[in-house]
Backbone as a ProteinNet text record, in pm:
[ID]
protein_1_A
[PRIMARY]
XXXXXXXXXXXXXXXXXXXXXXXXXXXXXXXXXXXXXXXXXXXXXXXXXXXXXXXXXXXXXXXXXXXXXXXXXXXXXXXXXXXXXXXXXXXXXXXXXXXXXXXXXXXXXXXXXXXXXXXXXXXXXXXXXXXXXXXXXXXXXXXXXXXXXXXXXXXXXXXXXXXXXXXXXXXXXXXXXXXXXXXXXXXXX
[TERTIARY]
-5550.3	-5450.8	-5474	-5479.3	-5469.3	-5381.2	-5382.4	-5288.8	-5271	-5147.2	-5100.4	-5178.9	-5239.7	-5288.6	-5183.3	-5230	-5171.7	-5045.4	-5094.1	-5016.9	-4882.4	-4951.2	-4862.8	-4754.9	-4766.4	-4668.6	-4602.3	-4666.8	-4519.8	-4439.1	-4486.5	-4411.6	-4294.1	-4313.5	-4204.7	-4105.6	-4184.6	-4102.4	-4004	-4019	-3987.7	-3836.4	-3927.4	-3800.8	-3678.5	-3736.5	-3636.8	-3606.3	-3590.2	-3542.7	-3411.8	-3476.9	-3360.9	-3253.1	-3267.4	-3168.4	-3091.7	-3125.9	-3024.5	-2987.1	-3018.3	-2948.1	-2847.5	-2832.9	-2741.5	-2666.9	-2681.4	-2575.7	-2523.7	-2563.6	-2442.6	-2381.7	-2389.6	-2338.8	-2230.9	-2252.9	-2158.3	-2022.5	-2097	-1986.1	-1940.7	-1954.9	-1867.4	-1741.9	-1802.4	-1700.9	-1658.7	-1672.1	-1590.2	-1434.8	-1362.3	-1188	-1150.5	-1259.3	-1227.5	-1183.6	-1218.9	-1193.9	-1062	-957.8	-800.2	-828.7	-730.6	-703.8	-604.6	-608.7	-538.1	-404.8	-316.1	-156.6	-128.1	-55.6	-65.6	-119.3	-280.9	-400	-393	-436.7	-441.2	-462.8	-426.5	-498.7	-596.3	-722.4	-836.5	-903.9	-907.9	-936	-1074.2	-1164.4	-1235.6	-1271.6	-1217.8	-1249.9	-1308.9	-1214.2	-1324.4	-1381.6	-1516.7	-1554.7	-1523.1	-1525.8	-1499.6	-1565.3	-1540	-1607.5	-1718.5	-1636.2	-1672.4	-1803.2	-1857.2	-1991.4	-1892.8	-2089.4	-2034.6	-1986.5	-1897.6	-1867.4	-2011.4	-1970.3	-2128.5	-2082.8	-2239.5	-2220.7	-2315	-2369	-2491	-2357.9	-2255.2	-2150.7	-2157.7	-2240.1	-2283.4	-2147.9	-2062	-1978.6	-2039.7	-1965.2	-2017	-1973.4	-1896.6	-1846.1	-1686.8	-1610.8	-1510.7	-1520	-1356.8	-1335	-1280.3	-1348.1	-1301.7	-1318.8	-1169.4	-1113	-974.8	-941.7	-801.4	-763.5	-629.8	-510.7	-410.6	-355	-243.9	-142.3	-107.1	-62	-0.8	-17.1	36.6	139.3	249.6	338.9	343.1	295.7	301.5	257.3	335.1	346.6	347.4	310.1	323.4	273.5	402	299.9	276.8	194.2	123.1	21.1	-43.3	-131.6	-274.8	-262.8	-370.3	-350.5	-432.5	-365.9	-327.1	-209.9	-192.2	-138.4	-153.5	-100.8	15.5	90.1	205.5	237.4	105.5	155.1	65.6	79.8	30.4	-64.1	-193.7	-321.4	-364.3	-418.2	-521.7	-657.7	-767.9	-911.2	-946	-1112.2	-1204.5	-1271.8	-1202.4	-1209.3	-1320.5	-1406.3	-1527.4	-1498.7	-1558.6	-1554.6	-1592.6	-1534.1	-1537.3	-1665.3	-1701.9	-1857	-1976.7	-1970.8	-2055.4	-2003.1	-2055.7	-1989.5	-2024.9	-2121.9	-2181	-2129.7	-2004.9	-1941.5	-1782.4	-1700.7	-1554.8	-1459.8	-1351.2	-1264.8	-1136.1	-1096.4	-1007.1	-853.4	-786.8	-719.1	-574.5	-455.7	-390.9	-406.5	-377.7	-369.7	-326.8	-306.2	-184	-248	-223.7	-320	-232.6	-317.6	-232.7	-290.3	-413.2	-477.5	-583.8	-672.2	-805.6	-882.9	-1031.9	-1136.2	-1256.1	-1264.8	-1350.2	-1302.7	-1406.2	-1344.3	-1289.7	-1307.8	-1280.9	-1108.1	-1015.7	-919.3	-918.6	-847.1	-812.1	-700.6	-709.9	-632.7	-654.2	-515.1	-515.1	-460.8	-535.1	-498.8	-374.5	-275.6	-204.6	-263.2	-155.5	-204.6	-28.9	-50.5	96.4	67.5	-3.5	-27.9	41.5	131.8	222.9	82.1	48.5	3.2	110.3	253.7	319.5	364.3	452.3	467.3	342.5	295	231.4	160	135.8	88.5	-90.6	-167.1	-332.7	-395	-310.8	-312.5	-355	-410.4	-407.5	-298.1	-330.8	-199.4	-131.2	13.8	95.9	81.1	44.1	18.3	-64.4	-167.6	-232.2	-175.7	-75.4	14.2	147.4	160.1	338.3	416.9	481.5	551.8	622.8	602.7	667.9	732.4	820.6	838.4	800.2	910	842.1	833.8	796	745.7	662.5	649	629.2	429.1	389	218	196.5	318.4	316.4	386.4	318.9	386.6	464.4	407.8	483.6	600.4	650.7	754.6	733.6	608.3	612	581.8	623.7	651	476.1	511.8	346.2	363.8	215.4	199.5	91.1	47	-36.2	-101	-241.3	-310.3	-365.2	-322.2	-353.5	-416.4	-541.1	-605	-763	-761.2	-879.4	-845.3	-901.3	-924.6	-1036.1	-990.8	-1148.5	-1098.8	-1262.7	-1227.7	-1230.3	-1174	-1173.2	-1226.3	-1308.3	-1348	-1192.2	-1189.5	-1052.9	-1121.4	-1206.1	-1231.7	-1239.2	-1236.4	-1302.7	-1092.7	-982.7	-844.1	-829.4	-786.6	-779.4	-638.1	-522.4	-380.7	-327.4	-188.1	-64.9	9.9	31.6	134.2	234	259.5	423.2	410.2	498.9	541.1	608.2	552.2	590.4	732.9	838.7	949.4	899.1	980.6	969.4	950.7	1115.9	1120.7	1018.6	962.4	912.7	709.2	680.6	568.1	593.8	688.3	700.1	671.6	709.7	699.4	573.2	479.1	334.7	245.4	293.1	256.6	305.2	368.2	392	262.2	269.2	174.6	31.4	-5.5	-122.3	-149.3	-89.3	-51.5	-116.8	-73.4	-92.2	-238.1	-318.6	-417.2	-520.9	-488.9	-590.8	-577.7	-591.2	-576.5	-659.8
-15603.8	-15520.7	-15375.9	-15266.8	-15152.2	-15066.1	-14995.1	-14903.3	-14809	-14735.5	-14625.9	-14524.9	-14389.6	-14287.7	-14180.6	-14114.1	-14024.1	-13959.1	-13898.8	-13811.2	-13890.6	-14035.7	-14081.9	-14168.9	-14205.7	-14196.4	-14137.5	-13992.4	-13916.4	-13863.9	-13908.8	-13820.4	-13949.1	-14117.9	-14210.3	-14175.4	-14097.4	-14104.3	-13944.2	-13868.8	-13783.7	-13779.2	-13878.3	-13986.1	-14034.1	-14123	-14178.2	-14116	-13978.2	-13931.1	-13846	-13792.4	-13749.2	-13804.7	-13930.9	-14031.9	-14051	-14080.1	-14111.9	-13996	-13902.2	-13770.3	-13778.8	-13763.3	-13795.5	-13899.3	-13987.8	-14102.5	-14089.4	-14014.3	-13960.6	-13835	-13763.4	-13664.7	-13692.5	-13828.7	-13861.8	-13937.9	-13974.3	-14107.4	-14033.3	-13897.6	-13836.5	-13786.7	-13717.3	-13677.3	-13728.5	-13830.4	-13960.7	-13983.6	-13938.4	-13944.6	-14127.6	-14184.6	-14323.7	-14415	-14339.3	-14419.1	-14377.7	-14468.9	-14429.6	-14333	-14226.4	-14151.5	-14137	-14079.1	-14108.8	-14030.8	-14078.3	-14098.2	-13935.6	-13823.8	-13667.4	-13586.9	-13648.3	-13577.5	-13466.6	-13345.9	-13246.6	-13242.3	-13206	-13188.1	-13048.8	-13107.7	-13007.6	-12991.8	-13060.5	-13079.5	-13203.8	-13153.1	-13313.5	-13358.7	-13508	-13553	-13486.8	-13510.2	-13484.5	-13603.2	-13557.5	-13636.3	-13725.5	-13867.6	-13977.1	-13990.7	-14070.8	-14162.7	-14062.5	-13945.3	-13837.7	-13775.4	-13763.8	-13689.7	-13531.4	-13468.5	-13297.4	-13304.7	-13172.5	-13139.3	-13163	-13198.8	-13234.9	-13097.9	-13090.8	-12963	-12899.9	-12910.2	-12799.8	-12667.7	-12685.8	-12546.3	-12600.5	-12559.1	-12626.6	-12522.9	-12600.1	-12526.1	-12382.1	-12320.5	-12186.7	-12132.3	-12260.4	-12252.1	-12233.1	-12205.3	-12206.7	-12072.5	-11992.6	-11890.2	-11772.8	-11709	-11653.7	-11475.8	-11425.2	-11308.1	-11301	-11203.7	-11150.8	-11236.2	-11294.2	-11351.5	-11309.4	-11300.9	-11241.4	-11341.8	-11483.1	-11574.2	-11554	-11544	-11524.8	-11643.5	-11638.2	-11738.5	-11713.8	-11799.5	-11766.6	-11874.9	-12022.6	-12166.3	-12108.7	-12170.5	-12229	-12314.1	-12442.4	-12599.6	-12575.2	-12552.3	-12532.6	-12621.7	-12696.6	-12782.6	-12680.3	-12603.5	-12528.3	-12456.2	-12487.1	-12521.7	-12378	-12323.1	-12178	-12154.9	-12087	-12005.9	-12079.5	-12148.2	-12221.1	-12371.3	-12413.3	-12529.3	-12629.9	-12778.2	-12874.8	-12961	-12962	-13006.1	-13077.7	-13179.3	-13313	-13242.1	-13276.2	-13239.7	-13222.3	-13236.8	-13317.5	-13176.2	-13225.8	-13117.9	-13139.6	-13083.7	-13076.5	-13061.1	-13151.8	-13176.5	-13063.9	-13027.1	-12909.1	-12875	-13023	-13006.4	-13074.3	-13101.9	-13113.5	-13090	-13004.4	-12955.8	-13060.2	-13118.4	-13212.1	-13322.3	-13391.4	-13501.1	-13448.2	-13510.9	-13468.9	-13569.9	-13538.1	-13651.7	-13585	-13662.6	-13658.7	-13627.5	-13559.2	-13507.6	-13376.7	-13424.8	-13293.1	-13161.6	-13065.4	-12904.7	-12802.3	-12712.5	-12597.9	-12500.8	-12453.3	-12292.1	-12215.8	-12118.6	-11988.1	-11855.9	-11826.2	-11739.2	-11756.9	-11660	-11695.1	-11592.7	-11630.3	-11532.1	-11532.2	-11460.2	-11395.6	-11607.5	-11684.7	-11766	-11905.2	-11892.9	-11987.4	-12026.9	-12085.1	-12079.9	-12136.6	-12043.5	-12072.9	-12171.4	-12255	-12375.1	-12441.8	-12441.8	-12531.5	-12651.6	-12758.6	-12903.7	-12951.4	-13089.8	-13141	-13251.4	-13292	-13467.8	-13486.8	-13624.6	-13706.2	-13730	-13703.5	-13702.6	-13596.1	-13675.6	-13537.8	-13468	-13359.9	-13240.8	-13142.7	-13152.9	-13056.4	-13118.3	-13276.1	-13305.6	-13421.8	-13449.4	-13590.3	-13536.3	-13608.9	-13602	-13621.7	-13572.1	-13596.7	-13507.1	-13463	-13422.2	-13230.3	-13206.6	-13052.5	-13000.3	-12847.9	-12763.8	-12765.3	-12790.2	-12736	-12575.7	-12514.5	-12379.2	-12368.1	-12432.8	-12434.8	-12564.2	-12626.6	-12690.1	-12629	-12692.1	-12599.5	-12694.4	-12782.5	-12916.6	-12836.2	-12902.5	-12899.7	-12961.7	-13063.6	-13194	-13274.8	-13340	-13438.8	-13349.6	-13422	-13384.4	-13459.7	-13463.6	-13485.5	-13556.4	-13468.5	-13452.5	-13609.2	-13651.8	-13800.5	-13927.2	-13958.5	-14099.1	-14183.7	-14202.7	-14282.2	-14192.4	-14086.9	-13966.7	-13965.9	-13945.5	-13908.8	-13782.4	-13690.1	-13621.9	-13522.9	-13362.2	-13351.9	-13232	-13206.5	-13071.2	-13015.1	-12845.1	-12778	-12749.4	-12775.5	-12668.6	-12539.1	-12449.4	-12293.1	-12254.3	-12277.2	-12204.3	-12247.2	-12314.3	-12350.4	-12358.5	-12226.1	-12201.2	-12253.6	-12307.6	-12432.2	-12339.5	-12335.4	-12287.1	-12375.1	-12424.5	-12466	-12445.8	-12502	-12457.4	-12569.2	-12435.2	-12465.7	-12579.2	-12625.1	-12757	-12822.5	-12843.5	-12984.1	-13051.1	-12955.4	-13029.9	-13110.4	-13230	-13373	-13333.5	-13357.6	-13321.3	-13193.8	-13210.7	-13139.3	-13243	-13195.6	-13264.9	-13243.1	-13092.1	-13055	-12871.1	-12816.8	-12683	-12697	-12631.4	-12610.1	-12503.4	-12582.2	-12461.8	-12318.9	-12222.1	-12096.2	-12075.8	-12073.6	-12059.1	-12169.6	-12323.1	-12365.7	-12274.6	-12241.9	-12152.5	-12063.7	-11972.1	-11859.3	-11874.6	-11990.3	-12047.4	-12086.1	-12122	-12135.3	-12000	-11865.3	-11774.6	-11679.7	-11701.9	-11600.6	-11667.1	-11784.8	-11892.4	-11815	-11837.8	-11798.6	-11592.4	-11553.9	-11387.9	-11405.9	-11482.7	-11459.5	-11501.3	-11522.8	-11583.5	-11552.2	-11497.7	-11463.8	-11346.7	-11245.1	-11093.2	-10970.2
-4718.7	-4655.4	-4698.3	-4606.9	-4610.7	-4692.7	-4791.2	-4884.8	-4763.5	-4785.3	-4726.9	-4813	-4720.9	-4769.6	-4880.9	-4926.5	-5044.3	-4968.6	-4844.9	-4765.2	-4674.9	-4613.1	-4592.9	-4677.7	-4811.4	-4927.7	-4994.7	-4913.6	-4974.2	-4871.4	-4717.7	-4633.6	-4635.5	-4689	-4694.9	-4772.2	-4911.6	-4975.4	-4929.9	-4919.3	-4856.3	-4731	-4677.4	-4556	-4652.4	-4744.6	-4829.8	-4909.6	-4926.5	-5010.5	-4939	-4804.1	-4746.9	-4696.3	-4698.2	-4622.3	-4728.1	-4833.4	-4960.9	-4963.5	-4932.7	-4999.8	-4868.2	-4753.1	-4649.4	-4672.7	-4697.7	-4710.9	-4789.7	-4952.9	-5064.9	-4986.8	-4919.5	-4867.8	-4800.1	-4703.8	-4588.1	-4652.8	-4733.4	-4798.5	-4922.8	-4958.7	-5053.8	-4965.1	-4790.8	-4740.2	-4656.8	-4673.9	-4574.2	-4552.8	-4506.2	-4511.7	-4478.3	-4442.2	-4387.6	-4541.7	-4688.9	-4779.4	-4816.4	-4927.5	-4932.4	-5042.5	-5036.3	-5093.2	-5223.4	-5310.2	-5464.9	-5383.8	-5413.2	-5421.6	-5462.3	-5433.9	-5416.9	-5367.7	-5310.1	-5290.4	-5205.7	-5242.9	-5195	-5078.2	-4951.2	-4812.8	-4819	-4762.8	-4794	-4854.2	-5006.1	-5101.5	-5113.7	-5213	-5247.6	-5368.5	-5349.6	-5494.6	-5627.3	-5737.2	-5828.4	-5905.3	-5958.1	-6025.9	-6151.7	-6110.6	-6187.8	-6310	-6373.3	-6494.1	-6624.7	-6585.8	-6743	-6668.8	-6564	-6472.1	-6405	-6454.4	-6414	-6278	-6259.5	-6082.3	-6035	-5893.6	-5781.3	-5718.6	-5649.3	-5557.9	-5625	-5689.3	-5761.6	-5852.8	-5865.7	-5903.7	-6083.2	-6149.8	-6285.8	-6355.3	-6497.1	-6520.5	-6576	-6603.3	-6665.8	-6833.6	-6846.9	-7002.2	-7022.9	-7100.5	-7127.8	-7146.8	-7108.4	-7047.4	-7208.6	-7224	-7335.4	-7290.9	-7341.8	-7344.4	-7317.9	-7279.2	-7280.4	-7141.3	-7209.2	-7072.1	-7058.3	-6955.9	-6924.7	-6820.5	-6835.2	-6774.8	-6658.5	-6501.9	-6380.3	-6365.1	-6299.7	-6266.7	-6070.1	-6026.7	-5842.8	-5791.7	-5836	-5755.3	-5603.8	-5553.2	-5413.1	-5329.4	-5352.1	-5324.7	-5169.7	-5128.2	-4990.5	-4998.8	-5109.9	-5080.5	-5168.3	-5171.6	-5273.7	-5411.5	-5495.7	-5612.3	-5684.9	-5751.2	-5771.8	-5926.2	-6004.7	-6129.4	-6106.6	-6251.4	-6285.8	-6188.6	-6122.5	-6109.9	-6186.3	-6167.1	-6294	-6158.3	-6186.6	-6105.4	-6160.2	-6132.7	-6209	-6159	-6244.6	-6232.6	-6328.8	-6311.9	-6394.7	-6486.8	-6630.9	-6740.5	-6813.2	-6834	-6961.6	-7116.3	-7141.8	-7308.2	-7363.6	-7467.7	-7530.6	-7601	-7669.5	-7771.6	-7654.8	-7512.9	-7417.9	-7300.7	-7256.8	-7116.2	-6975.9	-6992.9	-6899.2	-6931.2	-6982.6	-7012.2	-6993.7	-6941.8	-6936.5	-6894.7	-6833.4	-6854.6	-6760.6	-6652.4	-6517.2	-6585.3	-6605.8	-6681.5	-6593.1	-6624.9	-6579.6	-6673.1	-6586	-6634.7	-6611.4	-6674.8	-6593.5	-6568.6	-6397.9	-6393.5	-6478.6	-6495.6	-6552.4	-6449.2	-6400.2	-6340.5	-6282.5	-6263.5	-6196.3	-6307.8	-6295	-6290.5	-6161.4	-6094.3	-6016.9	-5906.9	-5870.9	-5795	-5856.4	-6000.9	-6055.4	-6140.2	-6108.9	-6130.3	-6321.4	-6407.6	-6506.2	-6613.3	-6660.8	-6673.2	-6798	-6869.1	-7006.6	-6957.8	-7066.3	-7073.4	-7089.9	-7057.5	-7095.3	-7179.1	-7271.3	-7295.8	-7338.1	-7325.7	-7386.2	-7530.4	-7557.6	-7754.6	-7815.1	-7922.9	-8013.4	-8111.4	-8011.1	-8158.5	-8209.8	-8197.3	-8237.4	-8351.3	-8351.6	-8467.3	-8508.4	-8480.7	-8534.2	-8690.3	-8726.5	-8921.5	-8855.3	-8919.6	-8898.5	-8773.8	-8692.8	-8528.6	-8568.3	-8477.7	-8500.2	-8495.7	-8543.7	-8584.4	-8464.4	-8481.9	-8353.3	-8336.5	-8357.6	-8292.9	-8207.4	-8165.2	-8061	-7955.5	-7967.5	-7875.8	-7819.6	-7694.4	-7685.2	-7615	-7652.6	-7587.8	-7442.9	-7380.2	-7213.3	-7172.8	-7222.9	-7164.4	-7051.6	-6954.9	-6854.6	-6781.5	-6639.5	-6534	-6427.3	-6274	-6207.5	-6203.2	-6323	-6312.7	-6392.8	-6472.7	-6538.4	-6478.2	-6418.5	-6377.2	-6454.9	-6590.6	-6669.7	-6751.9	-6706.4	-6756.6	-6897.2	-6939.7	-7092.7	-7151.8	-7237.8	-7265.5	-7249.5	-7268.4	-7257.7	-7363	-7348.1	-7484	-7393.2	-7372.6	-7322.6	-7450.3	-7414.5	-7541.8	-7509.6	-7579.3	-7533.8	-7642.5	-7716.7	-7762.6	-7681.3	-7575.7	-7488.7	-7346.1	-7262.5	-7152.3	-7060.8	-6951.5	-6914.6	-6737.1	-6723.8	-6561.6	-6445.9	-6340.5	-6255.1	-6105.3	-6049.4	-5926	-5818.2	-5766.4	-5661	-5611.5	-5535.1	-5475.9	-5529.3	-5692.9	-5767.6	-5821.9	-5750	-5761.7	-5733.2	-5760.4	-5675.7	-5589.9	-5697.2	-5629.3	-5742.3	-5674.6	-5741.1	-5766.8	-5940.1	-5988.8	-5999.4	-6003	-6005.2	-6006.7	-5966.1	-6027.3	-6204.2	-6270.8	-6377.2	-6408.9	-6464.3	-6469.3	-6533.3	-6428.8	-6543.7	-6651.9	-6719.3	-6875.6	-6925.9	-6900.7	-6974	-6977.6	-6820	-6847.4	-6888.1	-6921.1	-7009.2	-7154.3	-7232.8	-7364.4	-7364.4	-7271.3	-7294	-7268	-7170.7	-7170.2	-7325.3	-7389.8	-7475.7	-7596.3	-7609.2	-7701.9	-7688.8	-7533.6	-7472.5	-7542.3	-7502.6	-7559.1	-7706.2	-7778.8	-7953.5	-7959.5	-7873.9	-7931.9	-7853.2	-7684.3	-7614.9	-7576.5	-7649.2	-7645.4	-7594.3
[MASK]
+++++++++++++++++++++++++++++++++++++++++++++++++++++++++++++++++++++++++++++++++++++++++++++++++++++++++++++++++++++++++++++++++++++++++++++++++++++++++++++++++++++++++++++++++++++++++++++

């Protein structure tokens, strides 16, 4: 039996390379699959199971300099300064590993929206836990299904690409983003 020539093994592979690359394309933006329960209209998935944003938009690092916390909700379906967004946050000691996570905008830089973490873990009082000064309890809210209490951490700014929001979890009260903007002030100057 005849081998395929040099040229014609790579123009297969070539074929098969573009087709897989189309069929991950189609079936990322496929609306025919169900959608997570809040989901943004307009919006697309973010990435699952601790993998960087897709799209070739590689992060650019964690956001360091002066903040100045914006408050300007407006649940319209796109995600804005003082409301609480789920999306896929990068690990602090590897940026190419992360974890699907809510977070609070506070602002933008240039197109990337700016945003500290929640977790339901007491770092304000717990014994062994980091300093509560880089925590600021918030209580409940809409972004927790199971209504458990939350803490923002504001001594780590992570940037967000507006498309990688899954949903909205809630508007964050005033006075309670004001108590995380003054936090934010002491430390990002």
């Amino acid at each position: 039996m005849a081998t395929p020539s040099n040229s014609a093994h790579g123009l297969l592979r070539s074929a098969a390379s573009s087709i897989l690359r189309w069929l991950s394309r189609r079936s990322a933006g496929s609306t025919s699959t169900p959608s997570t329960p809040g989901t943004v209209p307009g919006t697309v998935p973010g990435p699952r199971g601790g993998q960087a944003p897709r799209g070739g938009q590689g992060y650019p690092g964690d956001y360091r300099g002066p903040l100045t916390p914006r408050y300007s909700p407006n649940p319209d379906g796109r995600p804005d300064p003082g409301e609480i967004v789920w999306t896929w946050v990068p690990y602090e000691e590897d940026h190419s590993q992360g974890k699907d996570r809510p977070v609070l905008l506070v602002g933008t830089d240039g197109p990337w929206l700016l945003a500290l973490q929640l977790t339901s873990k007491d770092h304000v009082g717990g014994a062994g836990q980091r300093s509560g000064r880089n925590w600021v309890d918030i209580g409940t809210g809409a972004w927790d299904r199971k209504g458990r209490p939350s803490e923002v951490r504001v001594d780590r700014v992570v940037r967000v690409a507006p498309d990688a929001v899954r949903r909205e979890g809630a508007v964050l009260a005033r006075d309670r983003f004001d108590d995380v903007a003054r936090a934010v002030a002491g430390i990002h100057r």
